[in-house]
SEKOL-506494 format. One record per residue (C-alpha): residue number from 1; residue in three letters; x, y, z. Coordinates in nm, 2 decimals. Last residue first. Layout:
! SEKOL-506494
<node NUM ALA <X Y Z>>;
...
! end
This chain:
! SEKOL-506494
<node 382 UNK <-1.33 4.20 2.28>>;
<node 381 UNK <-1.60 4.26 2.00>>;
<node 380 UNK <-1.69 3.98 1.94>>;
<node 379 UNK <-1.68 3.85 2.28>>;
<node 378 UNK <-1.90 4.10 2.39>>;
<node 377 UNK <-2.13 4.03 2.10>>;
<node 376 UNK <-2.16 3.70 2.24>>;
<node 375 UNK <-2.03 3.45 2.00>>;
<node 374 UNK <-2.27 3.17 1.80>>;
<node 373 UNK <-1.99 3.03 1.55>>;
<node 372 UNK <-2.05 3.19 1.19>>;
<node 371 UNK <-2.10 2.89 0.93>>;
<node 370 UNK <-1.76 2.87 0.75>>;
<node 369 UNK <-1.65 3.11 0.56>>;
<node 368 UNK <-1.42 3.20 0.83>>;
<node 367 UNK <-1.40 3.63 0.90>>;
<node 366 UNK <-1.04 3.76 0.94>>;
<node 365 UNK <-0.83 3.59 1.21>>;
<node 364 UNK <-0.75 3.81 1.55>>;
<node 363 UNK <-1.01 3.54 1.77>>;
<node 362 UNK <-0.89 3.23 1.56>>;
<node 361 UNK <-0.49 3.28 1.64>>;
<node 360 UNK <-0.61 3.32 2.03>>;
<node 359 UNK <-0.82 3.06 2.08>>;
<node 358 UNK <-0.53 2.84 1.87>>;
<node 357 UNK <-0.31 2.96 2.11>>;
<node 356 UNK <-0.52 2.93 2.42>>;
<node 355 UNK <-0.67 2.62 2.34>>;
<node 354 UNK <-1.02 2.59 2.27>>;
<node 353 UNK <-1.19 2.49 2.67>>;
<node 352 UNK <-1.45 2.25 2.62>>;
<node 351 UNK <-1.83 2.20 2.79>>;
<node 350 UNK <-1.97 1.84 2.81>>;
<node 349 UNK <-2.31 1.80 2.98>>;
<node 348 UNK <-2.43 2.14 2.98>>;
<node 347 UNK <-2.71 2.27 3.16>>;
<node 346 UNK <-3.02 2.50 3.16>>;
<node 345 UNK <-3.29 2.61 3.40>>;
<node 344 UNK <-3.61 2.70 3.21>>;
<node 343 UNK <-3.79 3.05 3.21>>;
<node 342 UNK <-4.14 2.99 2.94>>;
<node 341 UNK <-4.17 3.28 2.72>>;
<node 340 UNK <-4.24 3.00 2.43>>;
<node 339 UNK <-4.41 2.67 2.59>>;
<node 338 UNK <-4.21 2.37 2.75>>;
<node 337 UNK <-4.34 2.05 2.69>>;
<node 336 UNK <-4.63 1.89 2.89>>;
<node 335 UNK <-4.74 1.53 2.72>>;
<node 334 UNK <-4.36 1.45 2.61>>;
<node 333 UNK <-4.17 1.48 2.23>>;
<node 332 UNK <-3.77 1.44 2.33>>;
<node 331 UNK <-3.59 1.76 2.40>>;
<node 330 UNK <-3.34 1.95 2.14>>;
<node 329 UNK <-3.17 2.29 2.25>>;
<node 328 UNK <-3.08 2.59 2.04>>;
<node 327 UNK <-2.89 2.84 2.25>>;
<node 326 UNK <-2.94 3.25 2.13>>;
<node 325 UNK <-2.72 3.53 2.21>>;
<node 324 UNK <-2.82 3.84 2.30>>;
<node 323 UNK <-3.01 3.82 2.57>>;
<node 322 UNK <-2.71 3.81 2.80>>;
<node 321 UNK <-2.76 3.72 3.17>>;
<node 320 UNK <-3.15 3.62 3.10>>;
<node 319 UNK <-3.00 3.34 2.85>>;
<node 318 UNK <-3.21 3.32 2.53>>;
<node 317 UNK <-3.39 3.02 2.42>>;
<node 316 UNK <-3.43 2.84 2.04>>;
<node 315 UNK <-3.58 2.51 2.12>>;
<node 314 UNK <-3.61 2.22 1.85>>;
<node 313 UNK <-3.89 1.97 2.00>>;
<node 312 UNK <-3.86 1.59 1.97>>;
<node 311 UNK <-4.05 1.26 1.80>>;
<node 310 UNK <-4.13 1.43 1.50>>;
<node 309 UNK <-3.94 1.76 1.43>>;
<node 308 UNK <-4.18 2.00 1.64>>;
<node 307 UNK <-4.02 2.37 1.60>>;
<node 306 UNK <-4.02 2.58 1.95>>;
<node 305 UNK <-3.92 2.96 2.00>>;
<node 304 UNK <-3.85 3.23 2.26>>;
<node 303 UNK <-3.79 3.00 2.55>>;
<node 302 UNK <-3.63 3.21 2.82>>;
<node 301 UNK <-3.30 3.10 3.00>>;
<node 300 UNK <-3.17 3.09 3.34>>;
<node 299 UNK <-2.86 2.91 3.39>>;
<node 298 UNK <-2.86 2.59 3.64>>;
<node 297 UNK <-2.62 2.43 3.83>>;
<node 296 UNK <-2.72 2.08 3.89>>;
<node 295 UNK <-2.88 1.88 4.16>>;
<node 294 UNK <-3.21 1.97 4.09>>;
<node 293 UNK <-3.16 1.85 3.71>>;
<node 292 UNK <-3.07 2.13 3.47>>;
<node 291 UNK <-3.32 2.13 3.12>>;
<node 290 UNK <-3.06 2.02 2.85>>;
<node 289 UNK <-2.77 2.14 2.63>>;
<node 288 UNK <-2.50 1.85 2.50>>;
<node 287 UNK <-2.70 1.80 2.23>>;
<node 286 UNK <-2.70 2.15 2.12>>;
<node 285 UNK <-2.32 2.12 2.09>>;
<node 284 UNK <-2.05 2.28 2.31>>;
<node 283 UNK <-1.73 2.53 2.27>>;
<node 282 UNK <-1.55 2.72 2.50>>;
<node 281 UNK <-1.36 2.98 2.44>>;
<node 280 UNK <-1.14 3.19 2.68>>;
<node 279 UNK <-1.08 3.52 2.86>>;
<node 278 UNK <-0.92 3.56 3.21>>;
<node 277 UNK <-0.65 3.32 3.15>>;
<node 276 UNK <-0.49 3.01 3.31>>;
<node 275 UNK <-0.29 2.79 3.15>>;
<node 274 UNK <-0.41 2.44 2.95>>;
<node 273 UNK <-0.11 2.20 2.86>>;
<node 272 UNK <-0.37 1.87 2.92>>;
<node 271 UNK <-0.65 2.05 2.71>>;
<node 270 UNK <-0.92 2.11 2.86>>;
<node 269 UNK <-1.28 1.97 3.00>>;
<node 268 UNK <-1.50 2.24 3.14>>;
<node 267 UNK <-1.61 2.30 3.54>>;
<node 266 UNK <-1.90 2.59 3.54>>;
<node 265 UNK <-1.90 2.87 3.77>>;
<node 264 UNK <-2.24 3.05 3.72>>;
<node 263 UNK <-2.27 3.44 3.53>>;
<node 262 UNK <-2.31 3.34 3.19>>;
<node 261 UNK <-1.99 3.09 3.19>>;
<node 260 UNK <-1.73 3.17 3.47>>;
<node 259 UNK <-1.48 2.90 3.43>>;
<node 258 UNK <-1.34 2.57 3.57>>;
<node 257 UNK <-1.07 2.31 3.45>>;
<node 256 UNK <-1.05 1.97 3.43>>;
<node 255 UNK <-0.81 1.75 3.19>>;
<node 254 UNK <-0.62 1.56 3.49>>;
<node 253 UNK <-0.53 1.87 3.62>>;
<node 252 UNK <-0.75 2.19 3.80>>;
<node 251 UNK <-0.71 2.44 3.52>>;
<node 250 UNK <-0.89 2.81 3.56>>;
<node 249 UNK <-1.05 3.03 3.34>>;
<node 248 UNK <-1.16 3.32 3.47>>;
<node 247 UNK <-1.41 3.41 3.19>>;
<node 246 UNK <-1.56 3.19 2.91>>;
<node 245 UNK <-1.74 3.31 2.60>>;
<node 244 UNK <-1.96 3.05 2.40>>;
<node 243 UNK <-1.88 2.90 2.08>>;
<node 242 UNK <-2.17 2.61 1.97>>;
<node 241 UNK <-2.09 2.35 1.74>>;
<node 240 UNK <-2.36 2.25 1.45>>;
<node 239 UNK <-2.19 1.90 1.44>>;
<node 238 UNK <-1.86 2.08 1.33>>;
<node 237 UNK <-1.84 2.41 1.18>>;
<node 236 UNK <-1.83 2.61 1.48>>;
<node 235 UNK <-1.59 2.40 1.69>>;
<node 234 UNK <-1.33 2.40 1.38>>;
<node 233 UNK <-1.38 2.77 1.29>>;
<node 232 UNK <-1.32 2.80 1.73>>;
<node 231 UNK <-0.99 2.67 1.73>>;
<node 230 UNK <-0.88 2.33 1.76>>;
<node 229 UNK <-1.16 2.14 1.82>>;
<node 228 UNK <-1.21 1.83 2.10>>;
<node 227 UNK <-1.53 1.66 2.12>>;
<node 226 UNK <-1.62 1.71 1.75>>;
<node 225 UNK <-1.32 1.68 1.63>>;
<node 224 UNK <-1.19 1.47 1.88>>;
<node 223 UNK <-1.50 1.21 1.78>>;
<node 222 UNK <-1.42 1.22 1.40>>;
<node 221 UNK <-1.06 1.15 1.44>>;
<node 220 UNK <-0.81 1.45 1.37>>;
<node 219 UNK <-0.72 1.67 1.12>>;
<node 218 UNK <-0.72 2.08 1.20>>;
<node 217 UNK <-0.70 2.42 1.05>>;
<node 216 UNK <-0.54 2.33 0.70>>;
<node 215 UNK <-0.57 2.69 0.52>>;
<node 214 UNK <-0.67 2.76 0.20>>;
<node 213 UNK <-0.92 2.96 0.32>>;
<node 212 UNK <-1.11 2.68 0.55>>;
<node 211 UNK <-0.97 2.30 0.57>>;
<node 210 UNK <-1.07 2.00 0.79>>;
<node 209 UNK <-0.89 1.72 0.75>>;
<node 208 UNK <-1.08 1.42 0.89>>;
<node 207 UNK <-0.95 1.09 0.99>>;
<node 206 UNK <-1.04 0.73 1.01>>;
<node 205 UNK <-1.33 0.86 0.71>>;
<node 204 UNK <-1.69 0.72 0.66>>;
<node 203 UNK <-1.97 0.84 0.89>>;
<node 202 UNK <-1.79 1.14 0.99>>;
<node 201 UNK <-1.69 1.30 0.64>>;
<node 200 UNK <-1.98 1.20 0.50>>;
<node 199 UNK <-2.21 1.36 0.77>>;
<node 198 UNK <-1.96 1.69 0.69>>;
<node 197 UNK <-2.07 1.75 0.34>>;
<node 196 UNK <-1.81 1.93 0.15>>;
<node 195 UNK <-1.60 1.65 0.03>>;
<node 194 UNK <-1.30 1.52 -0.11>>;
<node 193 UNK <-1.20 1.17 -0.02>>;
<node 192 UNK <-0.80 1.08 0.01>>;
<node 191 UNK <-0.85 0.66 0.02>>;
<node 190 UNK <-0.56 0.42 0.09>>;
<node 189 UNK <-0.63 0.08 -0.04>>;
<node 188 UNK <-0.66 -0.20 0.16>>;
<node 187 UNK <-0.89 -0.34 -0.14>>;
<node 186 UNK <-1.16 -0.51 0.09>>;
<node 185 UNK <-1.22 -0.28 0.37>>;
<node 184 UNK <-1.18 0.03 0.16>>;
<node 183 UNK <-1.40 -0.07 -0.07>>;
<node 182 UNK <-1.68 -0.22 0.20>>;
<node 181 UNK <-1.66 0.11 0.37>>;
<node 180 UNK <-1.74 0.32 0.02>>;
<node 179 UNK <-2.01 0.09 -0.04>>;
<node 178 UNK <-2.17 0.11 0.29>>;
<node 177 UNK <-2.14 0.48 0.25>>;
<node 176 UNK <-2.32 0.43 -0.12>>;
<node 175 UNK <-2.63 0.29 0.03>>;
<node 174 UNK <-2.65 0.61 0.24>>;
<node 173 UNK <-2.60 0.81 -0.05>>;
<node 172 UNK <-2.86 0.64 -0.32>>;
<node 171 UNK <-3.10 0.75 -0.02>>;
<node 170 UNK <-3.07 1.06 -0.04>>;
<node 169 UNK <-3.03 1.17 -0.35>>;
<node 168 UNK <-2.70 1.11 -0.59>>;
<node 167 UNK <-2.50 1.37 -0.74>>;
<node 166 UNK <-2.30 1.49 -0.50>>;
<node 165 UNK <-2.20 1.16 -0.38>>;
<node 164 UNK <-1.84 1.08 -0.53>>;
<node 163 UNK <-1.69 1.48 -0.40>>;
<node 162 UNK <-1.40 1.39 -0.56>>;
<node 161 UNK <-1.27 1.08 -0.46>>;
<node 160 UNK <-0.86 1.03 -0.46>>;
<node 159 UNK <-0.75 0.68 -0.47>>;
<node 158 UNK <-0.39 0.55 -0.36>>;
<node 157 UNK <-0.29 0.18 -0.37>>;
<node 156 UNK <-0.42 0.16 -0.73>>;
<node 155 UNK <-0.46 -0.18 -0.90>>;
<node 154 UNK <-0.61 -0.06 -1.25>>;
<node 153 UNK <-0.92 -0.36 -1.17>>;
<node 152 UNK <-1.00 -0.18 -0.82>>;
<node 151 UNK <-0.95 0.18 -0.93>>;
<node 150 UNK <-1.19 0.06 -1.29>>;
<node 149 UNK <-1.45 -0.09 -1.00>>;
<node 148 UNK <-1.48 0.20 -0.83>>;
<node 147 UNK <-1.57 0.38 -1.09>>;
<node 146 UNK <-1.82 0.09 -1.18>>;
<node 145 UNK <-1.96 0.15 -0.81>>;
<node 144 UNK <-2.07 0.53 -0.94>>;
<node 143 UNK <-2.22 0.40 -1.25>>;
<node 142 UNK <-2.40 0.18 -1.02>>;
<node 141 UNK <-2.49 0.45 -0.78>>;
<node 140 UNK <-2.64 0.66 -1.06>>;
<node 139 UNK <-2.82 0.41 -1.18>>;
<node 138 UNK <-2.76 0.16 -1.52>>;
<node 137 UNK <-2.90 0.17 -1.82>>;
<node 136 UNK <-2.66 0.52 -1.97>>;
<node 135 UNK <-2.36 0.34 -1.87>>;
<node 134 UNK <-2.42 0.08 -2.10>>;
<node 133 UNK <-2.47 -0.26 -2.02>>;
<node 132 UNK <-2.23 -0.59 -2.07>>;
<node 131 UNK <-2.12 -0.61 -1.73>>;
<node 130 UNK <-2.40 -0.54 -1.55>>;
<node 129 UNK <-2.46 -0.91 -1.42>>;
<node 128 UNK <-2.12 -0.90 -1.25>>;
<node 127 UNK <-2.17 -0.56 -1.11>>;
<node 126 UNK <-2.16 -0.67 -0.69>>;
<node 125 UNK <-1.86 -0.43 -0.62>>;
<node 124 UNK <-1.59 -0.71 -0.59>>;
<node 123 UNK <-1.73 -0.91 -0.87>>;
<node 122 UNK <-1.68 -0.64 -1.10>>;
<node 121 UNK <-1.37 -0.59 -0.98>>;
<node 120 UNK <-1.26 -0.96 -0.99>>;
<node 119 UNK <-1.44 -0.98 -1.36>>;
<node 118 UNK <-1.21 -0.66 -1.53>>;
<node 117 UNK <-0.87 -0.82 -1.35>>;
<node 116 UNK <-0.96 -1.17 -1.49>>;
<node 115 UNK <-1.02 -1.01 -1.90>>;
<node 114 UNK <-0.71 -0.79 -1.79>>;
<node 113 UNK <-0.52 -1.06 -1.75>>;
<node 112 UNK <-0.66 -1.31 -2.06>>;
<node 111 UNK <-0.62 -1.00 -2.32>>;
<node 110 UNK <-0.30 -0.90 -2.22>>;
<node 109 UNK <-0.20 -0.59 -2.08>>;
<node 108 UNK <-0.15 -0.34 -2.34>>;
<node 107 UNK <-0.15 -0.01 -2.08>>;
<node 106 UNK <-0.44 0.11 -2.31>>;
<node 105 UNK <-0.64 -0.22 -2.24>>;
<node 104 UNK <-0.54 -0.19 -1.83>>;
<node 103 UNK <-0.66 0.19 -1.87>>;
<node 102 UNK <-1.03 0.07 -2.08>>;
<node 101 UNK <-1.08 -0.29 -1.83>>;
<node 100 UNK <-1.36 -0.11 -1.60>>;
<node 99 UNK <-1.48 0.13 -1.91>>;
<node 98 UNK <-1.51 -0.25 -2.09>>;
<node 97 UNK <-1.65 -0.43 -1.86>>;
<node 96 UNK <-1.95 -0.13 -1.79>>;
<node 95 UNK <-2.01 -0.12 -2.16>>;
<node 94 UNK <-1.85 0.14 -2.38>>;
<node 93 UNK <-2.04 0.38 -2.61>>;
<node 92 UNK <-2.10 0.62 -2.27>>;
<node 91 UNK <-1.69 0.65 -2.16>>;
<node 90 UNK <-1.75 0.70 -1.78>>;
<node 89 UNK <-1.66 1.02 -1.62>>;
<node 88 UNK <-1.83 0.96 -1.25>>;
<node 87 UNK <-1.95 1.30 -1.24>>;
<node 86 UNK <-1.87 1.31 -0.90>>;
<node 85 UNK <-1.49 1.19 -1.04>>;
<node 84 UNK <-1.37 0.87 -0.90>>;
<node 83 UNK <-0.91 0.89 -0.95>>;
<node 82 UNK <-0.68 0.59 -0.94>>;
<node 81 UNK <-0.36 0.70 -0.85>>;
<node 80 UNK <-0.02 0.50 -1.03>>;
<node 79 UNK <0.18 0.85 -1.05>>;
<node 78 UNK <0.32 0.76 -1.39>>;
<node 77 UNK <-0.01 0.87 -1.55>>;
<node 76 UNK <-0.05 1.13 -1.35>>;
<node 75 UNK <0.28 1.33 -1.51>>;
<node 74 UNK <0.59 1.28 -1.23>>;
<node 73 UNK <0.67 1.66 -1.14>>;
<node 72 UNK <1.00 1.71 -0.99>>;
<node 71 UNK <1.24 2.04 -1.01>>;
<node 70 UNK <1.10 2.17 -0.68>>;
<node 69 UNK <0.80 1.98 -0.56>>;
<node 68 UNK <0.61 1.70 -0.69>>;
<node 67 UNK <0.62 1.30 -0.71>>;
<node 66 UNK <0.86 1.23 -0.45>>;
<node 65 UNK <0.90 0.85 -0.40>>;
<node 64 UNK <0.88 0.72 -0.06>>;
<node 63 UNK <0.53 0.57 -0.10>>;
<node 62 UNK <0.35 0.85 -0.26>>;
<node 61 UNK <0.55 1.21 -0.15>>;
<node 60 UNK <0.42 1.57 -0.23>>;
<node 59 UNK <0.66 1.88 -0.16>>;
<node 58 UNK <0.64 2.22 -0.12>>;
<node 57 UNK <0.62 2.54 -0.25>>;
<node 56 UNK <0.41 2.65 -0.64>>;
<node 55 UNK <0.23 2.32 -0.63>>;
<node 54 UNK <0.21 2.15 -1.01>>;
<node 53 UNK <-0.08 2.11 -1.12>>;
<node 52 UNK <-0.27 1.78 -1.29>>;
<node 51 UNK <-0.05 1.56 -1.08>>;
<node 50 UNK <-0.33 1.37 -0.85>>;
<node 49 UNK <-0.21 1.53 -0.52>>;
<node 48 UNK <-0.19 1.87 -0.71>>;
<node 47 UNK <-0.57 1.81 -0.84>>;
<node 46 UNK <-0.66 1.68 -0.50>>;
<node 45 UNK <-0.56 2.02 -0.33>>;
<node 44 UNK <-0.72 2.23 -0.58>>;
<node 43 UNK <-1.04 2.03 -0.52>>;
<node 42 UNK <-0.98 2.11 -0.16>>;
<node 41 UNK <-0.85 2.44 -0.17>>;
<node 40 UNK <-1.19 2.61 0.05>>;
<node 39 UNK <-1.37 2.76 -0.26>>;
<node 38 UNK <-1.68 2.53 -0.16>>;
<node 37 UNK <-1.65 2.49 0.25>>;
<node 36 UNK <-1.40 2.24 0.40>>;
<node 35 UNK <-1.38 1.88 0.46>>;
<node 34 UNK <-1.08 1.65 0.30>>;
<node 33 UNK <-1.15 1.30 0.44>>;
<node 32 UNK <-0.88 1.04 0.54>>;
<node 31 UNK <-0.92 0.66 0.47>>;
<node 30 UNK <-0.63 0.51 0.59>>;
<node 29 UNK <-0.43 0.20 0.39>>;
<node 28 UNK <-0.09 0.34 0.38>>;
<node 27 UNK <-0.05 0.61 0.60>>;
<node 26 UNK <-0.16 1.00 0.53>>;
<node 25 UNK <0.06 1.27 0.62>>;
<node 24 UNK <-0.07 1.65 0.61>>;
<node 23 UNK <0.14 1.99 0.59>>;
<node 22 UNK <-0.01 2.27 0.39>>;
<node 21 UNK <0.15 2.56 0.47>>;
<node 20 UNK <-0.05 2.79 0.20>>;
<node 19 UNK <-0.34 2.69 -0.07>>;
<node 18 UNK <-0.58 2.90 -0.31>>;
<node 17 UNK <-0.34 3.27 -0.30>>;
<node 16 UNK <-0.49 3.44 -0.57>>;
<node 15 UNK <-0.27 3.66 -0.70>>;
<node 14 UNK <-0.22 3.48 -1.02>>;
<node 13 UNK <-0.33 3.18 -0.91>>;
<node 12 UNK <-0.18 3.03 -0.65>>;
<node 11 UNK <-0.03 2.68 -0.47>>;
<node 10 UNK <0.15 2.63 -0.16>>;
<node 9 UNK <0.19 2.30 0.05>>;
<node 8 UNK <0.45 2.27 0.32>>;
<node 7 UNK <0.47 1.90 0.30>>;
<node 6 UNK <0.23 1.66 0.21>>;
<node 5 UNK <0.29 1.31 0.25>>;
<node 4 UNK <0.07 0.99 0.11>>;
<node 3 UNK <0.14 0.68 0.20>>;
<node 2 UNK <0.11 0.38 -0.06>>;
<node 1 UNK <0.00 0.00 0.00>>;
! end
């Protein structure tokens, strides 16, 4: 199987800078998703990764071969990636056998080779009976699984997957996640996967890279994304994240700290290097908001809005210690819910303190395109 290594990746346009610093190793076999925002680098990203641009700084490494940077630039054919477009890019005159067996046919393999490597991929994503139909007959996750199928048969270690599900509805996409797992599972190979749609990102990759402004911000597991973000883009963007100004800060060990959070004294989880401060971030997730228990620490907050979803209530409530900001909150469907202009008590079962240096590179950084994190405008304008 092949690694992949990035290192100090730049790449612009004119004077457009699209990519800068990017540094990201993948190992042999991982699946690692690209997440960011449309106009984040991503596509650019997989196009230097593939070999159809050259980066401007930096290096790119498959395996321990350097296949970009400086004097070097291996063409894409010699770079032995396999490659599923979103708009699958499947030759429409030829059948599904022969689009599968087309590269191994124009690298002059023999006839009885390519014939067996054509019929294991086919096999491998459950086309066997499709073989002999057009494109055009079969559905859009077919023609999807047949571009799988021409990776499998061409023997790539590395494929790259552009945005694969775009084009499918619904349902067609949660079908084609088990597809995408079983691939992975069964070929060992290593997968970069390009997307924009962060339920992808989570349900299928080992590791997600999130990117914003041509900039790498963070890549980590799926849960310490979520449970553990790097700056407050990354806790913004990720499950619907909440940012919430802290004060007093204060580390206790063993990952515990406290702060004051809307006027109560909250304890937070932190990082293990945390310091004390007087102003922080911390960041949370509706589902992590609920009514207080007796035993708890409540905050005072107002219901101002309710949405029924089918089975639970969407609550949009404003703290009585800062009105301006607004806390969404989800509660199963009961016989006596809570009615808007109704005071609750809330809590929070997980609350997490950014980092202080990535808290404090996000706070002077110029707007994210990401979804805006929900800030006090105190904290805003700190």
């Amino acid at each position: 199987m092949t690694g992949l290594r990035l290192s100090n990746i730049g790449k612009s346009y004119g004077e457009t800078r699209v990519l800068a610093n990017i540094d990201l190793d993948i190992a042999a076999g991982e699946f690692v998703a690209v997440l960011g925002p449309s106009g984040c680098g991503k596509t650019t990203l997989l196009r230097l990764i593939a070999g159809f641009d050259k980066p401007d700084e930096g290096t790119i490494t498959l395996g321990d071969r350097q296949v970009a940077g400086g004097k070097v630039m291996v063409p894409p054919e010699a770079r032995g990636i396999g490659i599923v477009f979103q708009s699958y890019a499947l030759w429409p005159h030829m059948s599904v056998a022969e689009n599968v067996g087309y590269a191994l046919k124009v690298a002059r393999l023999p006839r009885t080779e390519r014939e067996t490597r054509v019929a294991r991929a086919l096999d491998m994503v459950n086309l066997t009976p499709f073989a002999t139909r057009r494109p055009a007959d079969l559905s859009g996750g077919q023609r999807q699984r047949v571009a799988l199928a021409r990776c499998l048969a061409a023997g790539s270690d590395l494929v790259l997957l552009d945005e694969p599900l775009a084009n499918l509805d619904v349902h067609l996409r949660a079908a084609m996640e088990e597809e995408f797992h079983r691939f992975h599972r069964e070929s060992g190979a290593t997968l970069v996967y390009i997307t924009h749609d962060q339920s992808e990102a989570m349900a299928l990759a080992d590791r997600i890279a999130v990117m914003d402004k041509g900039r790498l911000l963070q890549c980590a597991s799926p849960r310490d994304l979520y449970r553990e973000p790097a700056d407050a883009t990354v806790a913004g963007f990720i499950g619907g994240g909440l940012v919430l100004p802290v004060d007093d800060l204060r580390p206790l060990g063993h990952g515990i700290a406290t702060a004051d959070l809307l006027g109560r004294r909250l304890r937070l989880r932190c990082h293990a290097g945390e310091t004390a401060r007087s102003l922080a971030m911390a960041s949370t997730h509706p589902a992590d908001i609920h009514i207080a228990a007796p035993d708890e620490t409540g905050i005072p907050a107002r219901v101002i809005a309710r949405t029924y979803r089918g089975g639970s209530w969407s609550y949009e409530l404003r703290p009585e210690a800062d009105p301006t900001l607004k806390l969404p909150m989800s509660l199963p469907d009961t016989a006596t819910p809570p009615e808007p202009g109704a005071l609750l008590e809330l809590a929070f079962r997980d609350l997490w303190a950014i980092p202080l240096a990535d808290a404090s590179r996000s706070h002077g950084a110029p707007p994210s395109s990401f979804p805006s994190p929900h800030l006090t405008e105190q904290f805003q304008c700190a």
